[in-house]
C-alpha positions as CSV (number, residue, x, y, z in Angstrom):
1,X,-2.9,5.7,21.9
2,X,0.2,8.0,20.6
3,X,3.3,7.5,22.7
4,X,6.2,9.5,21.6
5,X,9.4,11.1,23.7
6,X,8.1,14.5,22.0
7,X,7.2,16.3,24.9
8,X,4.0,19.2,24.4
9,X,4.5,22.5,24.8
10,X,4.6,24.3,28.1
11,X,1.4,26.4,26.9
12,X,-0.7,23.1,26.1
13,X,-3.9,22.0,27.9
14,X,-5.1,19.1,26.7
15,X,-8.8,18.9,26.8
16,X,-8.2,15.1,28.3
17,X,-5.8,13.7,30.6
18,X,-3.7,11.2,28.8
19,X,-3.7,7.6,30.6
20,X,-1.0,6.1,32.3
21,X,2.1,5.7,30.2
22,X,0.8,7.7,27.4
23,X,2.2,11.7,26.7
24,X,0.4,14.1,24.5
25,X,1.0,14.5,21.5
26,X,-0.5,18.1,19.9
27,X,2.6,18.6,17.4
28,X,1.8,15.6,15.9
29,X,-1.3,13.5,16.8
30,X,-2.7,10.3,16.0
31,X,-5.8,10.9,13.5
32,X,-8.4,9.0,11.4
33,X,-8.5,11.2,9.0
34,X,-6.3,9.1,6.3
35,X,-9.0,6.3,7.4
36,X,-11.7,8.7,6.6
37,X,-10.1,9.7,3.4
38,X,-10.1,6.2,2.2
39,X,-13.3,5.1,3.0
40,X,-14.5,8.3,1.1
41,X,-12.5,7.6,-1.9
42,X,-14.1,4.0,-2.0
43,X,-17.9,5.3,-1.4
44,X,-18.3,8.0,-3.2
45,X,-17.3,7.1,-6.5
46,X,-19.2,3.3,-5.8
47,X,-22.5,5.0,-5.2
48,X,-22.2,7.9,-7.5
49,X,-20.9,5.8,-10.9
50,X,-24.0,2.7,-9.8
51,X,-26.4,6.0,-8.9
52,X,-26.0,7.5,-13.0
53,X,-26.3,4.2,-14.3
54,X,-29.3,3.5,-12.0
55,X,-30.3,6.7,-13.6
56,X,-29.7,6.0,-17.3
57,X,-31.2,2.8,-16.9
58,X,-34.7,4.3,-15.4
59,X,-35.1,7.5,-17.4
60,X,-32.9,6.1,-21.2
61,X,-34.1,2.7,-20.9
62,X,-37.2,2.1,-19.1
63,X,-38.4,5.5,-19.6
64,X,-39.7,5.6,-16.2
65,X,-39.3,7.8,-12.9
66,X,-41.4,6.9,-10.0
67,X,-41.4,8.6,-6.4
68,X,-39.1,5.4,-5.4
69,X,-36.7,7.7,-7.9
70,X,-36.8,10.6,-5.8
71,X,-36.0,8.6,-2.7
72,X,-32.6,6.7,-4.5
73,X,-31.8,10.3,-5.3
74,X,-32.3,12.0,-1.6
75,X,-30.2,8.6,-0.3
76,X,-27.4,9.3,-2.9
77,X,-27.1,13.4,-2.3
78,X,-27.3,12.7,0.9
79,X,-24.6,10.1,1.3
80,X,-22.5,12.5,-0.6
81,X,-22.7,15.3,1.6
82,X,-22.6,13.2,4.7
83,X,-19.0,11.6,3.6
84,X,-18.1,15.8,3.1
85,X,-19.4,16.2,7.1
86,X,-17.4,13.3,8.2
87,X,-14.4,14.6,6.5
88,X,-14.9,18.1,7.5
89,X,-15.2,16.7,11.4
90,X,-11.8,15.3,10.6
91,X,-10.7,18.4,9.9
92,X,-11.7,19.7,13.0
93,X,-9.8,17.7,15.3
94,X,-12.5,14.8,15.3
95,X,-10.6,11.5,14.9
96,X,-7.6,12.5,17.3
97,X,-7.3,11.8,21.2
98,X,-8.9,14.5,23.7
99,X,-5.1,14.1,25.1
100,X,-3.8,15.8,22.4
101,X,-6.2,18.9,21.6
102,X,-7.4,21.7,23.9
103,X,-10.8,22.3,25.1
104,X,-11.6,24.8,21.8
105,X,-10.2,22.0,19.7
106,X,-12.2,19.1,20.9
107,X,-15.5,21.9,21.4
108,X,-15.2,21.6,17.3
109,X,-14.9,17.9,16.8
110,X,-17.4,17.6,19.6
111,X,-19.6,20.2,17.3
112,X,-19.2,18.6,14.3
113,X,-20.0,15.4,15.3
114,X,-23.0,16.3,16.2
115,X,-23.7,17.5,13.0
116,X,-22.5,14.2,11.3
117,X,-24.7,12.3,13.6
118,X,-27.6,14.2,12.6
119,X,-27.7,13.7,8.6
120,X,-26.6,10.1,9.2
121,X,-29.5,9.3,11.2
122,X,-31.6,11.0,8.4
123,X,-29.9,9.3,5.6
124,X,-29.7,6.3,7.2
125,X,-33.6,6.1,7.4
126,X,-34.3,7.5,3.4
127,X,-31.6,4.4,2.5
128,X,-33.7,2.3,4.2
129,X,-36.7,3.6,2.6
130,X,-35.5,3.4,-0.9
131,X,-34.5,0.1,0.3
132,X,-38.0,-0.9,1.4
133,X,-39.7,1.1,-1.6
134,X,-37.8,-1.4,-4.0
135,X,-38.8,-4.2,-2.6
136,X,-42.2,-3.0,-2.5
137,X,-42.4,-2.5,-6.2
138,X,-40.7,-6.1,-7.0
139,X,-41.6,-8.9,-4.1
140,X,-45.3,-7.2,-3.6
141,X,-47.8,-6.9,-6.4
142,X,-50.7,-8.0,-3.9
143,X,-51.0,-4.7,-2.2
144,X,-52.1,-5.2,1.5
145,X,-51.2,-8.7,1.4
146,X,-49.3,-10.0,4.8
147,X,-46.4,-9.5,3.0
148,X,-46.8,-6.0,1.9
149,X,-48.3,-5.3,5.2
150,X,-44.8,-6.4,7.0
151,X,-42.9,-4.3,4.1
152,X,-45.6,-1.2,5.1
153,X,-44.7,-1.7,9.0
154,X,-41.3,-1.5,8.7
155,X,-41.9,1.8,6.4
156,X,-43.7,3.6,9.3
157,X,-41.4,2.2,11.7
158,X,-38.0,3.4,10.3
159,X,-39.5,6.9,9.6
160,X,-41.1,7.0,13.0
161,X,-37.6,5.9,14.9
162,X,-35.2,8.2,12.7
163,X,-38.1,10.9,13.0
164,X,-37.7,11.0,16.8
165,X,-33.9,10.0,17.0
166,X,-33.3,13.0,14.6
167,X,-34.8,15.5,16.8
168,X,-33.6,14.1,19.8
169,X,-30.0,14.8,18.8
170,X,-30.8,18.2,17.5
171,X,-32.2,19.6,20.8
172,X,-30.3,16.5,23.0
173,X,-29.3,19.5,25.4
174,X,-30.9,22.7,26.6
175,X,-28.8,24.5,25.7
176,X,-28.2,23.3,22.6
177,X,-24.6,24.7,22.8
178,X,-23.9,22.1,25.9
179,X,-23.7,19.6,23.5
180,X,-19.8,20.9,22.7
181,X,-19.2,22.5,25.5
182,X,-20.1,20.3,28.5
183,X,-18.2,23.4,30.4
184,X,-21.3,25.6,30.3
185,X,-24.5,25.5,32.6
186,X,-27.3,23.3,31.3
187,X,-29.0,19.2,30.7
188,X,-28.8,16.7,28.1
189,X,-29.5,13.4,27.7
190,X,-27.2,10.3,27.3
191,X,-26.0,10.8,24.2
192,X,-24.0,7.2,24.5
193,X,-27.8,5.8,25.2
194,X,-29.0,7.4,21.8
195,X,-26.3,6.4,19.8
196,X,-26.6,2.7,21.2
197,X,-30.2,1.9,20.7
198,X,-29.7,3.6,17.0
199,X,-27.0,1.3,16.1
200,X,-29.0,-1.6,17.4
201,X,-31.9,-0.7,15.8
202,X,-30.3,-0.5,12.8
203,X,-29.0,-3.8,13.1
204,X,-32.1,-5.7,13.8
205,X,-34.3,-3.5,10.8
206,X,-31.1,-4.4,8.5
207,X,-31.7,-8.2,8.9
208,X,-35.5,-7.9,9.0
209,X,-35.1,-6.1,5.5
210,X,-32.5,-8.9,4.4
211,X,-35.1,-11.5,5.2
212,X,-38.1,-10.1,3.0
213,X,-36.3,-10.9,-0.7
214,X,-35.4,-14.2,0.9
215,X,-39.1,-14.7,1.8
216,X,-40.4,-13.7,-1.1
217,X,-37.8,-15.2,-3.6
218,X,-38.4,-18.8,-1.8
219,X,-42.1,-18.6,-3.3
220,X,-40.8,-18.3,-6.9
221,X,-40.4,-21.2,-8.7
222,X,-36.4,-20.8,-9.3
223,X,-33.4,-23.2,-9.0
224,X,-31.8,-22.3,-6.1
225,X,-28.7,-21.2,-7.5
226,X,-30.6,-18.6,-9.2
227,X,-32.9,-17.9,-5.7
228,X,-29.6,-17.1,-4.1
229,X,-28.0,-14.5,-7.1
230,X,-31.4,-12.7,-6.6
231,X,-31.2,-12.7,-2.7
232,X,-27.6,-11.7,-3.3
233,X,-28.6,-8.9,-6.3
234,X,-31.3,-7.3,-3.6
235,X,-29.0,-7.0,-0.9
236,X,-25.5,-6.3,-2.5
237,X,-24.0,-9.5,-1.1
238,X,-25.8,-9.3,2.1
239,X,-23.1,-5.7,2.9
240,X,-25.7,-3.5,4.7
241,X,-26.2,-5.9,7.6
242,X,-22.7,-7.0,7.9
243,X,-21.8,-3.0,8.2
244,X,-24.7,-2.5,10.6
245,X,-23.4,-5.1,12.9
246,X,-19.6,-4.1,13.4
247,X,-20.9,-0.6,13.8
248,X,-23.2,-1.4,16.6
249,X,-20.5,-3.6,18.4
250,X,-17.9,-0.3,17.6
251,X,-20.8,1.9,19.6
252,X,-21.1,-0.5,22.3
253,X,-17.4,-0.8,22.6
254,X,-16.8,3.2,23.0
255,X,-20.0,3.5,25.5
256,X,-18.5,5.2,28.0
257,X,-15.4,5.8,26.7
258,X,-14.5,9.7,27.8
259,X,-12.4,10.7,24.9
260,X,-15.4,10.9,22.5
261,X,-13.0,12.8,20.3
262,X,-11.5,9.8,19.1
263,X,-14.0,7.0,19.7
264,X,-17.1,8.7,18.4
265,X,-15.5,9.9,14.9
266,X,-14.6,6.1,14.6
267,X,-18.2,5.1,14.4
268,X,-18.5,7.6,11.3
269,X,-16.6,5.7,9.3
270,X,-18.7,2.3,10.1
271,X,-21.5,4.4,9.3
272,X,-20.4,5.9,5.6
273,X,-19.8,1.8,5.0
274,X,-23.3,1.7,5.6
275,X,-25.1,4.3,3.7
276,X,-23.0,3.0,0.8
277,X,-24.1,-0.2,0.7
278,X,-27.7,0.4,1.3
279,X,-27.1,3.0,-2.1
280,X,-25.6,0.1,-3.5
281,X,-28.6,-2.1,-2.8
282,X,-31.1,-0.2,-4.8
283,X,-28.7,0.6,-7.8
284,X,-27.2,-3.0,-8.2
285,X,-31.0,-4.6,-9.2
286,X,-31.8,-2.3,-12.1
287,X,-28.6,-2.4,-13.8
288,X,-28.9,-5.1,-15.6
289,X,-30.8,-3.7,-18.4
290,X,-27.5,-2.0,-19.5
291,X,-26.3,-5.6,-20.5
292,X,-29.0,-6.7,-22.7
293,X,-28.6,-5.9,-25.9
294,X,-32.3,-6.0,-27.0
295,X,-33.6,-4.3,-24.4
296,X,-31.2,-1.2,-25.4
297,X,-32.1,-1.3,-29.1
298,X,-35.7,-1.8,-28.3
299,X,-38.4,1.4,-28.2
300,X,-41.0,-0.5,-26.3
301,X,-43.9,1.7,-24.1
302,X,-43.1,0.7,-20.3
303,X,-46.6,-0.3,-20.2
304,X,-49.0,-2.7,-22.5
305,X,-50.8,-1.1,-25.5
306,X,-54.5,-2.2,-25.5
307,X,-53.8,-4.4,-28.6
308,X,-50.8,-5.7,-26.8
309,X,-53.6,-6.9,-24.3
310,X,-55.8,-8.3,-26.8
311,X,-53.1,-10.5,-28.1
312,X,-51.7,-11.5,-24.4
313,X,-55.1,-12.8,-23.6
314,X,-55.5,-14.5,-27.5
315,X,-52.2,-16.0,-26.6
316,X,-53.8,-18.1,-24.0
317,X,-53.6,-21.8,-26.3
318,X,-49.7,-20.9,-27.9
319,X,-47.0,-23.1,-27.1
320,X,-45.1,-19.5,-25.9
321,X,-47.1,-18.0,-23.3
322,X,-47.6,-14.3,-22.6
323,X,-44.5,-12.5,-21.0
324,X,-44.8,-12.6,-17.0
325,X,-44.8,-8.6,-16.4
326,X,-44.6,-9.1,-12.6
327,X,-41.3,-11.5,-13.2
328,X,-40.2,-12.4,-16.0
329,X,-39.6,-8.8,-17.7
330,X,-39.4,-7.1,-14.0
331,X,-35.8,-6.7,-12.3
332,X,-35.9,-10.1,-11.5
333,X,-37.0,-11.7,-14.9
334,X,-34.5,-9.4,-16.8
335,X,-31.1,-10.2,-14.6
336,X,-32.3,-13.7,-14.7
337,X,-35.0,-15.3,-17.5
338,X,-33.8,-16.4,-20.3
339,X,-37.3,-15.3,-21.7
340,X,-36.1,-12.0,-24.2
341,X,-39.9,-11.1,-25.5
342,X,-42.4,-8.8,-24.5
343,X,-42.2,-5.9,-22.9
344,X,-41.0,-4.1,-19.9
345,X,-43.9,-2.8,-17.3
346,X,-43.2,-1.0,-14.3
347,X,-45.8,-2.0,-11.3
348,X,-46.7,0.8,-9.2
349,X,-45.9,3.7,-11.8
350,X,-47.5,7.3,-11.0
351,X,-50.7,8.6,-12.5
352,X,-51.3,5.0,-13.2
353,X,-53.2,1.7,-12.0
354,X,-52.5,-1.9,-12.4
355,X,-54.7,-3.7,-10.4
356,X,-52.9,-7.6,-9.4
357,X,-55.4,-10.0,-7.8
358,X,-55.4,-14.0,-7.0
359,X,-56.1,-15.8,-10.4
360,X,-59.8,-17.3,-10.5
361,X,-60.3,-21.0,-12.1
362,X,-61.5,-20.2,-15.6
363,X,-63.5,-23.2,-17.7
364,X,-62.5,-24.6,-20.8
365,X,-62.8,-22.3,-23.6
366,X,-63.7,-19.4,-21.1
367,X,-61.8,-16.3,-21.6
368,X,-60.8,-14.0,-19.5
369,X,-62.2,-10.4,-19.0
370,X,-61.1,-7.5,-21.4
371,X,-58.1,-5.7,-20.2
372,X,-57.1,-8.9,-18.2
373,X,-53.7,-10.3,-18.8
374,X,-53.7,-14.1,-17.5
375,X,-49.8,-14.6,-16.0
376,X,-49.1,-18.0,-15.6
377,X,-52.4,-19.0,-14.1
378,X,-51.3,-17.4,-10.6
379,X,-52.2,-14.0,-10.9
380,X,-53.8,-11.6,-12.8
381,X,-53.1,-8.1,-13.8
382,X,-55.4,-5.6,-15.1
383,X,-55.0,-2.3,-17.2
384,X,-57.4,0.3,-15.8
């Protein structure tokens, strides 16, 4: 609330009556614009400095560009240009009290909004994606396992939700220019309603993507220290569902609340918290090939010759087994093995196949098929 003894001009109509005991205030309004200059000056030089070394790593390093790639890149552009919407709705009298901007005024913030709404709810869903895509690619070799199955479900889910909410706000009244202008003839939906069951969903599919690398990091054979710097790694410190949840309780707390030219600005900035982290999520993993040494002065293929094969499977007797290509030289294996050898391979690459199945018993002095790398007598992966 602004209370101040400057009193508005004769000629002002404010597009809200202020509450008892407050004046307005359009000479000189309360705003969230220096909030929303802040948080933009934290998140878009986070996720754009982690997003080119995500880069350098996967195209100068790994030599490697997948569709998971394009996805990281949609999330980043798109985080960019929604922090530039939720600074240009500042700019428009979003983030000040209805009480102190007339009715063209708050039309604008009102307008804009409903813009920044829109590419959050589809950046929101590509984050998640990218998010889910990772994951895919490290905690799920066994395609339509149950695992990969629950990893699948969430991916049809998340598009199918944002899908809907997307459109939903785009045409949430008839006509569409009712949605700023509640002044003019016309219907819409409760856009409180929307914005409430998106900020929940977004907090339960936040956790329920938190708990997959905790499932599948459990099954590894890892101390737990290092269980919990992967968990940690995979989720950026556990941010996106910590975001996720005060923004929800923000949206709940402004349900209702009439001067949506103040409260509903305030959930932008929750939500540029949010798209940031999720960004963070997918760069953080891969970067730390930039801090190994041999992997940098190394001119390895990103996946195994066939004579590279041939001596994985000769390798079976050594006292130094065959690299672990799923873990031990994936993201996992390279933040955390102490295991330098061998080379990197990318699971799921495009135009390619690598076929991972359950490990059969093999007798003594039985060796495997051609083309079959034995890893660590779990599972096996094979060049096709």
């Amino acid at each position: 609330m602004s209370e101040t003894s400057t009193a508005p001009t004769p000629t002002f109509t404010p597009a809200l009556e202020p509450p008892p005991g407050v004046k307005s205030n359009p000479d000189n309004p309360a705003s969230l614009a220096r909030l929303a200059d802040i948080t933009i000056g934290i998140c878009i030089p986070f996720v754009t400095i982690f997003f080119i070394l995500r880069c350098y790593a996967r195209i100068a390093i790994k030599r490697v560009w997948i569709f998971e790639d394009f996805i990281v890149t949609t999330a980043w552009a798109g985080t960019v240009a929604y922090c530039g919407i939720m600074r240009a709705t500042m700019s428009h009298h979003g983030g000040q009290h209805s009480w102190d901007i007339t009715p063209a005024q708050f039309h604008e913030a009102s307008y804009w909004f409903n813009v920044a709404s829109i590419e959050y709810g589809v950046m929101i869903g590509v984050t998640k994606l990218a998010v889910l895509w990772l994951y895919r690619r490290v905690f799920s070799p066994i395609r339509w396992s149950v695992f990969d199955i629950a990893i699948v479900t969430l991916i049809v889910l998340i598009s199918g939700f944002y899908g809907i909410t997307t459109f939903v706000k785009i045409f949430e009244c008839n006509p569409r220019e009712k949605i700023w202008d509640k002044t003019l003839p016309g219907t819409c939906v409760q856009t409180n309603l929307i914005l409430n069951i998106s900020g929940g969903f977004n907090t339960v599919t936040d956790f329920l993507i938190l708990l997959l690398p905790i499932h599948a990091v459990r099954q590894l054979q890892m101390d737990k220290l290092k269980q919990t710097l992967v968990v940690l790694a995979f989720t950026f410190g556990l941010c996106a569902p910590i975001f996720a949840t005060i923004g929800f309780v923000v949206r709940l707390k402004n349900s209702g609340n009439k001067d949506t030219s103040w409260r509903q600005p305030e959930i932008l900035l929750w939500g540029a918290a949010e798209l940031a982290s999720g960004n963070l999520c997918v760069c953080f993993p891969e970067l730390a090939f930039l801090f190994r040494k041999r992997n940098r002065k190394a001119n390895t293929p990103k996946r195994p010759t066939a004579s590279q094969v041939r001596g994985w499977n000769e390798s079976k007797g050594s006292s130094h087994p065959p690299s672990d290509p799923y873990f031990t030289k994936s993201l996992m294996g390279t933040m955390f093995s102490t295991n330098g050898d061998g080379p990197y391979i990318e699971l799921q690459d495009q135009g390619h196949d690598v076929n991972v199945t359950p490990m059969r018993n093999l007798s003594h002095g039985e060796k495997p098929e051609e083309g079959v790398v034995i890893i660590r007598n779990e599972v096996t992966v094979e060049r096709q």
